[in-house]
VOLOTI-360704 format. One record per residue: residue number from 1; residue in one letter; chain; x, y, z of N, C-alpha, C in turn. Coordinates in Angstrom, 1 decimal. Each point is the difference from the previous one (the first is absolute). Layout:
% VOLOTI-360704
[NUM,A,A,[X,Y,Z],[X,Y,Z],[X,Y,Z]],
...
END
This chain:
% VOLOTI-360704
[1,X,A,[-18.1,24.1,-41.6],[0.1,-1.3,0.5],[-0.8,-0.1,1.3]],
[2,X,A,[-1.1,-1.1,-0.2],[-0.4,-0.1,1.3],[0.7,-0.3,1.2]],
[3,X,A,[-0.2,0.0,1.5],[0.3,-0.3,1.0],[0.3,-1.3,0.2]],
[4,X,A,[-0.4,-1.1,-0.5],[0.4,-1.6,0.4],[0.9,-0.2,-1.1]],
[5,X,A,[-0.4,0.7,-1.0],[1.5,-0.6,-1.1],[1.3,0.6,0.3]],
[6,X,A,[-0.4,1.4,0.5],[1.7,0.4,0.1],[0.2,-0.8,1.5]],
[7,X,A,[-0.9,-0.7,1.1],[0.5,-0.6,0.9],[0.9,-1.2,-0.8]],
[8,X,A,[-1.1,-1.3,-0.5],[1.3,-0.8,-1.0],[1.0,0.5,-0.3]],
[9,X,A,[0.1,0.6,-0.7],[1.0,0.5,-0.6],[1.1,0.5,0.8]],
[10,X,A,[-0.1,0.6,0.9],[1.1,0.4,0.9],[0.7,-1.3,0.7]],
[11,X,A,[-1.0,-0.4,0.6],[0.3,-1.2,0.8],[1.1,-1.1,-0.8]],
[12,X,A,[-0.2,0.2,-1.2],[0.5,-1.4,-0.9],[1.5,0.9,0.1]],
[13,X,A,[0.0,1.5,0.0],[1.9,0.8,0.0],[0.6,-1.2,0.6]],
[14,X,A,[1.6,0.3,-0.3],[0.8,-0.7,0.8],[0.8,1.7,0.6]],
[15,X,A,[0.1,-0.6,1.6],[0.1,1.1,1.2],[1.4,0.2,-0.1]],
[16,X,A,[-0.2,1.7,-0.3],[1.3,0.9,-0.5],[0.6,0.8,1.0]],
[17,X,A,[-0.2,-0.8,1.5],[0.2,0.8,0.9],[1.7,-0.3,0.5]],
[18,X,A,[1.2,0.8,0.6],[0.9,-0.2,0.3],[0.6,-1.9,0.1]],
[19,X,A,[-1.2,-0.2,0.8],[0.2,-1.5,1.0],[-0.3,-1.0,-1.0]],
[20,X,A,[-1.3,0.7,-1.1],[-0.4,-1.2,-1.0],[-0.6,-1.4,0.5]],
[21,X,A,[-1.2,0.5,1.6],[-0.6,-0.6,0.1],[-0.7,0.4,1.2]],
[22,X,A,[-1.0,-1.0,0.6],[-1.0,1.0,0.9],[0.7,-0.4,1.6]],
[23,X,A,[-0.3,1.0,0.9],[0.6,-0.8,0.5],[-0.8,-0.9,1.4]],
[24,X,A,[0.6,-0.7,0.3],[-0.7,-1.7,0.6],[-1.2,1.0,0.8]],
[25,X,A,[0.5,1.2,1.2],[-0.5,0.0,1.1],[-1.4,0.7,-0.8]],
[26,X,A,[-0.2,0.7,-1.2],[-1.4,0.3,-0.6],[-0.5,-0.6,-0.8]],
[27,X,A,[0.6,-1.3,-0.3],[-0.5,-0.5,-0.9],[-1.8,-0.3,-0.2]],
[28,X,A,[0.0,-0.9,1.8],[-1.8,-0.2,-0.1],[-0.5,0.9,-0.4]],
[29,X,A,[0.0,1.6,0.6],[-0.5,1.1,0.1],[-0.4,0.0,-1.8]],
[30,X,A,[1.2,0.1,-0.4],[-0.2,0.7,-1.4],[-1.1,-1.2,-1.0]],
[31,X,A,[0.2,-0.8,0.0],[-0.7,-1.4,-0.3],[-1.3,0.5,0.3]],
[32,X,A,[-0.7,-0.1,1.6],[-0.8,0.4,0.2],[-0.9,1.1,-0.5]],
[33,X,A,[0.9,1.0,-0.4],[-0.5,1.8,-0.7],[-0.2,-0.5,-1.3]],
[34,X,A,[0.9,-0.7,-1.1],[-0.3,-0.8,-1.5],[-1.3,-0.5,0.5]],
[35,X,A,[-0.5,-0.8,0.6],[-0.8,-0.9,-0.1],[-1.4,0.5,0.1]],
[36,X,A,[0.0,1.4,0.6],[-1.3,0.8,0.0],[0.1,0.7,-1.3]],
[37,X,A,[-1.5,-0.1,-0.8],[-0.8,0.6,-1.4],[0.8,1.5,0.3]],
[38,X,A,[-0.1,0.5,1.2],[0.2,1.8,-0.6],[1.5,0.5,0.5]],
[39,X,A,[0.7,-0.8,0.3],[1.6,0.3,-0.5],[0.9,-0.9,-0.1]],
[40,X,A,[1.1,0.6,-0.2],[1.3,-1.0,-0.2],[1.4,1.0,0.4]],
[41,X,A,[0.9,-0.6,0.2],[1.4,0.8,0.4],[0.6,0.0,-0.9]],
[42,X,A,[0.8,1.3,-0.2],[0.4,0.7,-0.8],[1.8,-0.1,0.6]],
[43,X,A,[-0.1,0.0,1.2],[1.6,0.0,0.5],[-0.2,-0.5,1.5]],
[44,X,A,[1.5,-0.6,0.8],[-0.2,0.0,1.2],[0.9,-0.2,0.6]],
[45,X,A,[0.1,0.4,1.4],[1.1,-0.3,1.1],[0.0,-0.4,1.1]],
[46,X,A,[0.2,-1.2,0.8],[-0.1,0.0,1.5],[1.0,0.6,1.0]],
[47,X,A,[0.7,0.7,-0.7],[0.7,0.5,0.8],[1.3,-0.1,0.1]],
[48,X,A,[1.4,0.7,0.4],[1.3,-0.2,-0.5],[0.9,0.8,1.0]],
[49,X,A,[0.9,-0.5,0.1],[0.8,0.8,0.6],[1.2,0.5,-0.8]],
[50,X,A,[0.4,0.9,-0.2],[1.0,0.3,-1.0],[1.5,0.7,0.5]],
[51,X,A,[0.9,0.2,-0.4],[1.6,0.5,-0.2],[0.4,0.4,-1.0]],
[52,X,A,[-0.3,1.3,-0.3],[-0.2,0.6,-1.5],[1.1,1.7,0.2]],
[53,X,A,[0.8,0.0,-1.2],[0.4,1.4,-0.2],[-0.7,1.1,-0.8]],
[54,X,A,[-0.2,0.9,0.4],[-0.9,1.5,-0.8],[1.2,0.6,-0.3]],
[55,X,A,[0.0,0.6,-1.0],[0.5,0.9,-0.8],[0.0,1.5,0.4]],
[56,X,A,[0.6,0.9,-0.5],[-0.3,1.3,0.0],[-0.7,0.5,-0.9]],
[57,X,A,[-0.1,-0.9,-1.3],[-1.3,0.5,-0.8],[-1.3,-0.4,0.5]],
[58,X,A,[0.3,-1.1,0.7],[-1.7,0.0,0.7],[-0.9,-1.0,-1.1]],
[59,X,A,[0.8,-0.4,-1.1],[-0.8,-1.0,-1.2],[0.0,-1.7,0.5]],
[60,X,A,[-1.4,-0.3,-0.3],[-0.5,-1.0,0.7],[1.0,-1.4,-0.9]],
[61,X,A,[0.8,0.3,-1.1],[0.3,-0.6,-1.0],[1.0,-0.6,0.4]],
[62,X,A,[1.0,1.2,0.9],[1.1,0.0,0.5],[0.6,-0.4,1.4]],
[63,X,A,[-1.2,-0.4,1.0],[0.3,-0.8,1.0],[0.4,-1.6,-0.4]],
[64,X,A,[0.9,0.1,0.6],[0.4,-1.7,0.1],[-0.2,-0.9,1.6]],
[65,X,A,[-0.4,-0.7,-0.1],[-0.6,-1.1,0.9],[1.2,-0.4,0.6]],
[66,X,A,[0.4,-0.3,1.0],[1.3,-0.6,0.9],[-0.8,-1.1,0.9]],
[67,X,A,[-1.3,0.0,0.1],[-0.4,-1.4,0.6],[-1.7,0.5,0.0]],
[68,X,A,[-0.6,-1.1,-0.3],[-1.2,0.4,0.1],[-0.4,-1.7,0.5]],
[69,X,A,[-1.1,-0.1,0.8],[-1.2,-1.1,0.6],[-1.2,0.2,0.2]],
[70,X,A,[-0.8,-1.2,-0.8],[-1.5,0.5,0.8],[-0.2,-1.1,1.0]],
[71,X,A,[1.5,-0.5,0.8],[-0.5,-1.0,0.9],[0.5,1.0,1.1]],
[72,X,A,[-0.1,-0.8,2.2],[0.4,0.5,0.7],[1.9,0.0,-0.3]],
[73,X,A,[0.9,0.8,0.4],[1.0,-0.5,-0.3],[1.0,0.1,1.6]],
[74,X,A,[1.1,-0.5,-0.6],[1.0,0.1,1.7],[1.1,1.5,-0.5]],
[75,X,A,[0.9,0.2,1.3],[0.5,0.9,-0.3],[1.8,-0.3,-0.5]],
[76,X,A,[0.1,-1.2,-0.4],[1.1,-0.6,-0.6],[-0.4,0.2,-1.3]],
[77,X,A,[-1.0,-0.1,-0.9],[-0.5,0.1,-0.9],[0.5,1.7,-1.0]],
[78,X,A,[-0.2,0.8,0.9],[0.0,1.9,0.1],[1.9,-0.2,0.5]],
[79,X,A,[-0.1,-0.4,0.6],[2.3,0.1,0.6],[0.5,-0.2,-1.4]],
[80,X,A,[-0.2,-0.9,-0.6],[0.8,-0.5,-1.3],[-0.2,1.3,-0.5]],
[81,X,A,[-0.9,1.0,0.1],[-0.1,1.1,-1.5],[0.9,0.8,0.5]],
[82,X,A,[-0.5,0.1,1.2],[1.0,1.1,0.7],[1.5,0.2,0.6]],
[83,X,A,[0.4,-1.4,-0.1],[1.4,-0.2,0.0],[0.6,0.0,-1.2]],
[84,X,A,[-0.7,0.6,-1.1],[0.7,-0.3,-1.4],[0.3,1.8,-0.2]],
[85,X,A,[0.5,-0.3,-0.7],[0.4,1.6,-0.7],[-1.3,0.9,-0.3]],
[86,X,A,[-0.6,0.9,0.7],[-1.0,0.8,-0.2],[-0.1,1.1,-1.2]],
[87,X,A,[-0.8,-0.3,-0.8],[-0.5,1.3,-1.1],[0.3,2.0,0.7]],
[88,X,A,[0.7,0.3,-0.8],[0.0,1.7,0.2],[-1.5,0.6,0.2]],
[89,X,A,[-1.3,-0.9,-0.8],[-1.1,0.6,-0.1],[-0.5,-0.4,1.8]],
[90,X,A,[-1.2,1.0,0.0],[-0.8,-0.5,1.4],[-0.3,-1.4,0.0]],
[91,X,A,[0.1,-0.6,1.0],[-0.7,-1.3,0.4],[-1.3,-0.2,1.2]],
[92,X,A,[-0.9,-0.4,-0.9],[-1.1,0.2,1.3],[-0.3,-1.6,0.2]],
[93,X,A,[-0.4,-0.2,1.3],[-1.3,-1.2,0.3],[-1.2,0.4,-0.1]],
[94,X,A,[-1.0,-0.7,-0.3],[-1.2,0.1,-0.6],[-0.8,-1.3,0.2]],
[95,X,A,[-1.3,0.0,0.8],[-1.0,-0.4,0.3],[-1.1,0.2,-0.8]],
[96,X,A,[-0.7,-1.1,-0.9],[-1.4,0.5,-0.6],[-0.9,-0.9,0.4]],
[97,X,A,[-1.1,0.6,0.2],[-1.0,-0.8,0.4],[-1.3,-0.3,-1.8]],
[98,X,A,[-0.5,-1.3,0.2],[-0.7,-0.8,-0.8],[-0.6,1.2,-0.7]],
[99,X,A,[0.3,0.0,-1.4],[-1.3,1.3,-0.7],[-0.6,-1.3,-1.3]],
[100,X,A,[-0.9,0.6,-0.2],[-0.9,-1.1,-1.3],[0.0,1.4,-1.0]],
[101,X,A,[-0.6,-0.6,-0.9],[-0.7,1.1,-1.4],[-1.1,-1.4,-0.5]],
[102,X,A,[-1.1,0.6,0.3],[-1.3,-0.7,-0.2],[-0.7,0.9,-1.3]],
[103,X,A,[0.1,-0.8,-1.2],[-1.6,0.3,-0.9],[-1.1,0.1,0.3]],
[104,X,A,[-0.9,0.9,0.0],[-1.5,-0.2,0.6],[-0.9,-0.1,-1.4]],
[105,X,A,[-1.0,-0.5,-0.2],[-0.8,0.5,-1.1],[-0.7,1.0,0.0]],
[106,X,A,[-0.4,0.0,1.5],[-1.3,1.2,0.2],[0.7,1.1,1.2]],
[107,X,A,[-1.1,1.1,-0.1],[0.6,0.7,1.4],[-0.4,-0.8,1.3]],
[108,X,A,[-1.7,-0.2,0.4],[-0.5,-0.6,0.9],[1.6,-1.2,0.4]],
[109,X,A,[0.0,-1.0,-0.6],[1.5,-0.6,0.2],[1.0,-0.2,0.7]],
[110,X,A,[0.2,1.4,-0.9],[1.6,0.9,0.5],[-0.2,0.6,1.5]],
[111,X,A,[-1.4,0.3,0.7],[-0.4,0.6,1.1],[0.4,-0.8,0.6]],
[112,X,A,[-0.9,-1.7,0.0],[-0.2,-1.1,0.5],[1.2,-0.3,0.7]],
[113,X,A,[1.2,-0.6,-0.7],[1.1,-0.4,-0.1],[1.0,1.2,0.7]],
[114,X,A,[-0.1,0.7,-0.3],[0.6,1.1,0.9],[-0.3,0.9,1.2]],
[115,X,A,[-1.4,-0.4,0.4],[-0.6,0.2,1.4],[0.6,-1.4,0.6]],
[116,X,A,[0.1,-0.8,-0.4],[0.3,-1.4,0.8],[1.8,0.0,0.1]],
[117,X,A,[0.8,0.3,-1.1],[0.7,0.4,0.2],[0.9,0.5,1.2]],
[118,X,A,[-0.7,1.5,0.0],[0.0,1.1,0.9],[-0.1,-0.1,1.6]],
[119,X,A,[-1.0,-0.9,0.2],[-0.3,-1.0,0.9],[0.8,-0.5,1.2]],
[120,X,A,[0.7,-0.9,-0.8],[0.6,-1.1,0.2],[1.7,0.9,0.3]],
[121,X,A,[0.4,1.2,-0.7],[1.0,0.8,0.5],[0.5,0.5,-1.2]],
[122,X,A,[-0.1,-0.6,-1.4],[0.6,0.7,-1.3],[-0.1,1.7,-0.1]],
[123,X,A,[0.2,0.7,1.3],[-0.3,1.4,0.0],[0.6,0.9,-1.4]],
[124,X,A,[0.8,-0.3,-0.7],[1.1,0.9,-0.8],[-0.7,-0.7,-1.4]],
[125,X,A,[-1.4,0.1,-0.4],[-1.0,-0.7,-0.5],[-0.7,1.1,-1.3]],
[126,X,A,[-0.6,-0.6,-1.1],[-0.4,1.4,-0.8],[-0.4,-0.5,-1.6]],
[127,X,A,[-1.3,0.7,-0.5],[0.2,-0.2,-1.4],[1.3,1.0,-0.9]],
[128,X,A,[0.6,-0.9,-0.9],[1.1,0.5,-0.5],[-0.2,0.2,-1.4]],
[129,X,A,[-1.2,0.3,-0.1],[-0.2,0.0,-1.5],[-1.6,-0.8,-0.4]],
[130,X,A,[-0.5,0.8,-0.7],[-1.1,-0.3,-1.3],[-0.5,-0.5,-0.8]],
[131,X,A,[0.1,-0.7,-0.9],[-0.2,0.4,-1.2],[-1.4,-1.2,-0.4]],
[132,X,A,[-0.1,-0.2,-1.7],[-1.2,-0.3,-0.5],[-0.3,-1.2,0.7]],
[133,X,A,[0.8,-1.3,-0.1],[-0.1,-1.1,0.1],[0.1,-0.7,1.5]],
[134,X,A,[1.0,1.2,0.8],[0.5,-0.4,0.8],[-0.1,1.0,1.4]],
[135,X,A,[0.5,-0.6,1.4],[0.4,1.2,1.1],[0.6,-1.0,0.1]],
[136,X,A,[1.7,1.0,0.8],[1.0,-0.6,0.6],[0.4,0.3,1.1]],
[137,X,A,[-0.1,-1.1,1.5],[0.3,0.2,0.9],[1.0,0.3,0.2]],
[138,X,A,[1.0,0.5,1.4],[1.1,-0.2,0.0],[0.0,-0.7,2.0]],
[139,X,A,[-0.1,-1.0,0.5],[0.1,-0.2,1.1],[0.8,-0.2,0.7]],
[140,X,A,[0.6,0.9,0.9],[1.3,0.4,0.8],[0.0,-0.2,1.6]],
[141,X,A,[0.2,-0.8,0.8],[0.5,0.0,1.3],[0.8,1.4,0.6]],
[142,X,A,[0.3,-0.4,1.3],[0.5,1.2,0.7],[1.5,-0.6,0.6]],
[143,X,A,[0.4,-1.4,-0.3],[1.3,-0.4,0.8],[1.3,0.4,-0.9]],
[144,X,A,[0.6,1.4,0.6],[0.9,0.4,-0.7],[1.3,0.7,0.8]],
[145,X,A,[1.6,-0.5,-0.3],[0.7,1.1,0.3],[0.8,0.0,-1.1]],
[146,X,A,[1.3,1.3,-0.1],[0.5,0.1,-1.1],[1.3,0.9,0.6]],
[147,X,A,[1.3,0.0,0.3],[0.8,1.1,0.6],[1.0,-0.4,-0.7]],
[148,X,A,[0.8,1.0,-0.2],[1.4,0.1,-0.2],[1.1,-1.2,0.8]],
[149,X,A,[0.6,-1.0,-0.9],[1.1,-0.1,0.7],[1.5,-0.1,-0.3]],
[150,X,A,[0.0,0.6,-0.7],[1.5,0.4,-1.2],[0.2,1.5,-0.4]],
[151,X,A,[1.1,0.6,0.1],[0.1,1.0,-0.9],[1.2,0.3,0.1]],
[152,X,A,[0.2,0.1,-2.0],[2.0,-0.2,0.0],[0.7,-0.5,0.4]],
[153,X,A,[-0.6,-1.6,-0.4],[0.5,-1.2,0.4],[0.6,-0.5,1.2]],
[154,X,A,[-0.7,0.7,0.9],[0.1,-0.3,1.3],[-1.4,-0.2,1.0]],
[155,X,A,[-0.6,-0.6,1.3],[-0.9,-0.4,0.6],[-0.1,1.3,1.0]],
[156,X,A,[-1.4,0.5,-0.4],[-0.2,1.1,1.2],[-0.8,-0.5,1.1]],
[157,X,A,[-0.5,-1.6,0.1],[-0.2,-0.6,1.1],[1.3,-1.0,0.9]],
[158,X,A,[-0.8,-1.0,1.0],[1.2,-0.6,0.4],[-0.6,-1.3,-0.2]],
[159,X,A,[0.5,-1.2,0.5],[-0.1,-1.1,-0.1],[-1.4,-0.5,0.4]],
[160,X,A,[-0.3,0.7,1.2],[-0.6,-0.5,1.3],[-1.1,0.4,-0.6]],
[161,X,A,[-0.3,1.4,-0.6],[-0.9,0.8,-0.7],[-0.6,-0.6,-1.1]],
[162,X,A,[0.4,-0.6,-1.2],[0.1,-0.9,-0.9],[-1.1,-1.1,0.8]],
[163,X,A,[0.6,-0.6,0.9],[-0.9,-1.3,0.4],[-1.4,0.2,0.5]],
[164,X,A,[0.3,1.0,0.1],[-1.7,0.8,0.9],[-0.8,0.6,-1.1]],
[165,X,A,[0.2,0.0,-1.2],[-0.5,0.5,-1.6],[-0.3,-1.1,-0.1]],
[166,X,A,[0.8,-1.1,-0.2],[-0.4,-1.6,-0.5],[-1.1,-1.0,0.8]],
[167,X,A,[-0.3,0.5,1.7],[-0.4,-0.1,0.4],[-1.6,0.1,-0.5]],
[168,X,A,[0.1,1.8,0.1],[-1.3,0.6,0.3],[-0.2,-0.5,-1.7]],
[169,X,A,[0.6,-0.1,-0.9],[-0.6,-0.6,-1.4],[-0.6,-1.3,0.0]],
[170,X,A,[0.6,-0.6,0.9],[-0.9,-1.4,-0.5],[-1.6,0.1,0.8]],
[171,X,A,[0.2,0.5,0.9],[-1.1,0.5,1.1],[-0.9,0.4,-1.3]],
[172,X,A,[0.3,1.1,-0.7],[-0.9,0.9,-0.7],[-0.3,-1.2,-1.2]],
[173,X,A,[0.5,-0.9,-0.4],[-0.3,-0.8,-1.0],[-0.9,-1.1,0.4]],
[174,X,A,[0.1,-0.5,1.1],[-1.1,-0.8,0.6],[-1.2,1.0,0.1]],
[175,X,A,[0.1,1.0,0.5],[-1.5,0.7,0.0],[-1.1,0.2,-1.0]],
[176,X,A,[1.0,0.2,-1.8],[-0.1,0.2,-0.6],[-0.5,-1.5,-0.9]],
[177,X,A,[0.5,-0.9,0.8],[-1.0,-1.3,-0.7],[-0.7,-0.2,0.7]],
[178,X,A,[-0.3,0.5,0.9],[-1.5,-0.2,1.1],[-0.9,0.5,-0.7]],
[179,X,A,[0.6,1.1,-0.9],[-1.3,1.1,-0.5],[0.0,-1.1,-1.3]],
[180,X,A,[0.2,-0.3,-0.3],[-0.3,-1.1,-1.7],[-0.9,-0.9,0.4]],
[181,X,A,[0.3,-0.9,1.2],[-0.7,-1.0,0.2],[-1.3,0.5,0.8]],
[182,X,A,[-0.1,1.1,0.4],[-1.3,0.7,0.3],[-0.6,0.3,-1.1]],
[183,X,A,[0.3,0.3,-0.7],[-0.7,0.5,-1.3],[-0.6,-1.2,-0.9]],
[184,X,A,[1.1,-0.9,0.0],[-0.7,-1.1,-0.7],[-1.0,-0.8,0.9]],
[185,X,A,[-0.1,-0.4,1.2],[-0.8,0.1,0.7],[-1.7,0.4,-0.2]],
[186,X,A,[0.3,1.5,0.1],[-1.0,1.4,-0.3],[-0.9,-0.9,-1.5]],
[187,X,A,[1.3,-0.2,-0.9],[-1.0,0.3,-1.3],[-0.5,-1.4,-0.1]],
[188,X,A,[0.5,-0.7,0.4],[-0.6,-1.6,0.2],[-1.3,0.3,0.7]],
[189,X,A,[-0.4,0.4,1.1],[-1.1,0.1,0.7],[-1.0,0.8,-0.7]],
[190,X,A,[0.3,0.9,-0.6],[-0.9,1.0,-0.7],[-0.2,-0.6,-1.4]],
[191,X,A,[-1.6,0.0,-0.4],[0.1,-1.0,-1.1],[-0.9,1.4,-1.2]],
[192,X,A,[-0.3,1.1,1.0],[-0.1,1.3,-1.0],[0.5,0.9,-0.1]],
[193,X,A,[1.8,-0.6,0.1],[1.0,1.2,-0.7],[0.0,0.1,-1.6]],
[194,X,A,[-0.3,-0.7,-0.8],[-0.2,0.2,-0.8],[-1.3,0.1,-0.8]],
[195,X,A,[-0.3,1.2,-0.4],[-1.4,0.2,-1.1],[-0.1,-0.5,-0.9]],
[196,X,A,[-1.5,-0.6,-0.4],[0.3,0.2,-1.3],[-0.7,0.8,-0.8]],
[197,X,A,[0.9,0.8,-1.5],[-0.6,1.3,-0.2],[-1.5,0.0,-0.5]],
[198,X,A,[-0.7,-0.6,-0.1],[-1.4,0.5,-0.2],[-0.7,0.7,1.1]],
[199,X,A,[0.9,-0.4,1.5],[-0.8,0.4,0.9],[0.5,1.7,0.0]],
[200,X,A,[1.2,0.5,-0.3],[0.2,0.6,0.1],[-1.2,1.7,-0.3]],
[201,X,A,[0.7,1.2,0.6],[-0.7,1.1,0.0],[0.5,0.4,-1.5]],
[202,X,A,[-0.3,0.3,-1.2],[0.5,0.3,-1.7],[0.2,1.1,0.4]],
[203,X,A,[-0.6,0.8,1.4],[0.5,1.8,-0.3],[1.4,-0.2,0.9]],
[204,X,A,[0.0,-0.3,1.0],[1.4,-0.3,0.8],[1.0,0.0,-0.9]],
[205,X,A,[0.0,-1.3,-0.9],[1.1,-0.5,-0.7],[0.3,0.8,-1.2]],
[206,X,A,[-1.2,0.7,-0.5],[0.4,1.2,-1.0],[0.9,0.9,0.9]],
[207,X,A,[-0.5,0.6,1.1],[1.0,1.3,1.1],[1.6,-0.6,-0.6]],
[208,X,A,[0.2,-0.8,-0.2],[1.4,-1.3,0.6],[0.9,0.1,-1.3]],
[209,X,A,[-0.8,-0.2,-1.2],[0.1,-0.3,-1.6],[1.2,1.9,-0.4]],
END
């Protein structure tokens, strides 16, 4: 399958992601990345703040969610969880910052797009794969925390500590759409991020194949 049909074609999926939809703060962004000939998104996040138990097996299957946002939030929001009966498993807070997964058609592209990336701060950045038709970005920011604050249903922080987590998250979430709207910015102004393949090098993109 060529590269623009499996773009249609994807694009028409209905989005299988937890949330089952995109969300607001990337939306231009991602619009933006569709609308260029040499890729399309594959997945995406602006970012979230989470309240999640881990297991002892460690299976991604088996965490369960106790609050998750990808807006800023207050710390009355995080009290309600934690004034409720706490899970025997670990309980962490968790900070993610904005990651994409970008289709590229070509390598030159995938450079393009991810030197600009790179740039702009998406340091945690990288091809994640190959193959005939396709390269797949994966583009990852750096606004992250993640710490323990449960174990055996009890809080190994305190109140005060808690608010200063909620704090420093929203802080990290705002930075983290600074970096989105720089980017779409970036790719708006650059009008040769995207190739088209005839220009391309045939030996390059064989190395790539």
């Amino acid at each position: 399958m060529d590269f623009e049909k499996e773009k249609k074609e994807f694009l028409r999926k209905k989005d299988k992601s937890r949330k089952g939809s995109i969300d607001i703060k990337i939306k231009k962004l991602a619009a933006k990345i569709n609308s260029l000939n040499d890729f399309f998104t594959t997945s995406s996040c602006s970012g979230r703040i989470l309240v999640f138990t881990l297991p002892e097996s460690n299976k991604k299957n088996e965490v369960q969610y106790l609050f998750c946002s990808h807006k800023k939030i207050k710390f009355i929001e995080i009290q309600r969880i934690i004034n409720k009966r706490l899970p025997k498993d670990d309980v962490w807070f968790k900070v993610q910052p904005v990651i994409l997964h970008v289709a590229c058609e070509n390598i030159n592209s995938a450079k393009k797009l991810l030197n600009s990336a790179r740039d702009i701060g998406f340091k945690i950045s990288g091809i994640i794969s190959i193959g005939k038709s396709k390269i797949i970005l994966e583009l990852i920011s750096t606004e992250k925390i993640e710490t323990i604050v449960s174990k055996n249903g009890k809080l190994v922080i305190d109140e005060n500590y808690f608010k200063v987590l909620v704090k420093e998250g929203n802080k990290k979430l705002e930075k983290t759409w600074e970096k989105i709207d720089r980017l779409y910015d970036n790719l708006d102004n650059k009008k040769d991020v995207a190739i088209n393949k005839s220009t391309m090098n045939k030996k390059t993109l064989k190395n790539y194949q």
